[in-house]
Wavefront OBJ file of the C-alpha trace (Angstrom):
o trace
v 0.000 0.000 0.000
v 1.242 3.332 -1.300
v 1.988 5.671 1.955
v -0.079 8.733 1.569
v 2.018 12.362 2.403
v 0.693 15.707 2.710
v 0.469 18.092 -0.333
v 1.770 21.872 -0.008
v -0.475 24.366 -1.063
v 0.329 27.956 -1.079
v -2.490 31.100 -0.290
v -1.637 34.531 -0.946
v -2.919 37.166 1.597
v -3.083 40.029 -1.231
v -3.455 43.309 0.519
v -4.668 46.824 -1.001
v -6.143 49.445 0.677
v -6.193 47.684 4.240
v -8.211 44.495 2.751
v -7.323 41.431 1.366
v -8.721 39.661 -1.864
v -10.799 36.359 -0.894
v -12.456 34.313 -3.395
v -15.491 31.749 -2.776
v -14.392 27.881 -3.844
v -16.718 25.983 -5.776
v -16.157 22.109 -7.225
v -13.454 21.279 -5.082
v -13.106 20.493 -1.158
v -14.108 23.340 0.905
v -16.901 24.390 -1.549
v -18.852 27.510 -0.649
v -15.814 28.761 1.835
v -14.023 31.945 1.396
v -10.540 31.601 0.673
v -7.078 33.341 -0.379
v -6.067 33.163 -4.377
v -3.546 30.159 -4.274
v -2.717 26.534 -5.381
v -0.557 23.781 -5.339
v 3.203 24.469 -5.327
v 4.664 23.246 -8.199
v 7.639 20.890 -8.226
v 10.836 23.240 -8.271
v 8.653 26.154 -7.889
v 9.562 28.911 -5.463
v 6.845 30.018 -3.137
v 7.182 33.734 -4.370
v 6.690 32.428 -7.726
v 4.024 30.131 -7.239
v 2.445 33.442 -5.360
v 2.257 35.511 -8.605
v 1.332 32.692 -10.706
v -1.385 31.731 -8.840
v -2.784 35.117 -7.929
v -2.197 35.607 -11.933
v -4.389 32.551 -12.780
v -7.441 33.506 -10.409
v -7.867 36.728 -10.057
v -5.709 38.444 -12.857
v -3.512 41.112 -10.948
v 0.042 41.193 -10.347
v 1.394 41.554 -6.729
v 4.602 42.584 -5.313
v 6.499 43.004 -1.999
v 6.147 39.154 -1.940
v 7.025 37.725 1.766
v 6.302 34.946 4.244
v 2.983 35.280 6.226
v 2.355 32.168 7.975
v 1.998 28.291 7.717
v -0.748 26.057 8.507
v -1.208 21.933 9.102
v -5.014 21.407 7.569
v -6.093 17.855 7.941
v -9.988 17.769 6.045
v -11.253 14.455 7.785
v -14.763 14.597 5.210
v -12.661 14.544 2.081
v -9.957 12.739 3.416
v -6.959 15.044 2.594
v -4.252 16.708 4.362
v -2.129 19.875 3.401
v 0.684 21.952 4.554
v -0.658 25.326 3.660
v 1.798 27.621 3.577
v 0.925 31.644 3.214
v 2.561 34.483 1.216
v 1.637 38.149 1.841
v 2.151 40.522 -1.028
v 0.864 43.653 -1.940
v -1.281 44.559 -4.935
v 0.538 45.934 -7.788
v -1.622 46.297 -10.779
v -4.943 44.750 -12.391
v -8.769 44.555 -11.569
v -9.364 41.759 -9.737
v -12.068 39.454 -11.908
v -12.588 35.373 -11.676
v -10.466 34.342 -14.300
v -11.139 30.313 -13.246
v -15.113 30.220 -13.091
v -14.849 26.382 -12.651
v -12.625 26.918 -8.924
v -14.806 30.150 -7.784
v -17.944 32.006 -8.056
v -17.610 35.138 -6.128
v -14.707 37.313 -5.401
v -13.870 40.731 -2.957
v -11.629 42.383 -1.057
v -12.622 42.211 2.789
v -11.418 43.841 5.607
v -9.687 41.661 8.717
v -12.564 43.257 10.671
v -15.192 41.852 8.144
v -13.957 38.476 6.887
v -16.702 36.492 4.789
v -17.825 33.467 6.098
v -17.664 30.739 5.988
v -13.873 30.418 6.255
v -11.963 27.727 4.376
v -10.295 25.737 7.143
v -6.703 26.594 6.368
v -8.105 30.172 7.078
v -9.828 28.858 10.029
v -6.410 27.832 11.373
v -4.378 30.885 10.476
v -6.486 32.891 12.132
v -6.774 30.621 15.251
v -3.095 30.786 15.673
v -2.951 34.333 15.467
v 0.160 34.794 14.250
v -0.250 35.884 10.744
v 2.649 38.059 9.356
v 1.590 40.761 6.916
l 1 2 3 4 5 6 7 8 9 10 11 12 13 14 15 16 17 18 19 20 21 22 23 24 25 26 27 28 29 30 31 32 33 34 35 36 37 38 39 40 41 42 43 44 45 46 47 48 49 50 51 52 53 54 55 56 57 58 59 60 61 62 63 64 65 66 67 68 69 70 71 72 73 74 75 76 77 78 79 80 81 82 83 84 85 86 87 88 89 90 91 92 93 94 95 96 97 98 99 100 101 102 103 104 105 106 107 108 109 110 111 112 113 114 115 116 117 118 119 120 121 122 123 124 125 126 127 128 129 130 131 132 133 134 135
């Protein structure tokens, strides 16, 4: 029997103005939560660059001022998965933010840390239970 491992995925904490872009998941675990543009890291990816591709591919902006923000262990009993979710904090460079992947999300906005949308995708959940995010 093949020994299952975590994956890595990778959420970006894209700030402008004081909020930070979260878009709602559809057809894949954690469907209907609020979450951070992000993805999988890629194989020989770096995590800034799998930031500003991913943020790219979602919501169409480009970000800067790339850094470390936080990291998560997210273990989703229902759908039987576990991830190491690291987080990136960047800033917002350029671009309207739109939903560029219509098959991964349905709604999309920038939200205060005051106002958060809910529900919260659990890697969320856990960041902000630890209270220790670094923007």
């Amino acid at each position: 029997m093949k020994k299952q491992m975590p994956k890595v995925g990778v959420g970006v904490i894209v700030m402008k103005d004081g909020k930070s872009l979260f878009l709602r998941r559809t057809g894949t675990h954690g469907e209907g939560t609020w979450c951070f543009p992000g993805g999988h890291l890629e194989f020989n990816e770096s995590l800034e660059d799998c930031a500003r591709r991913e943020v790219m591919e979602e919501s169409g902006i480009k970000i800067r001022n790339i850094r470390f923000a936080g990291l998560t262990n997210d273990i989703f009993k229902e759908e039987n998965k576990h991830y190491i979710t690291i987080f990136m904090a960047a800033d917002w460079d350029s671009g309207e933010a739109k939903i560029l992947e219509r098959e991964k999300c349905t709604d999309i906005g920038w939200f205060g840390w005051n106002e958060l949308p809910e529900p919260l995708f659990l890697p969320i959940q856990n960041l902000v239970k630890q209270g220790t995010i670094h923007l």
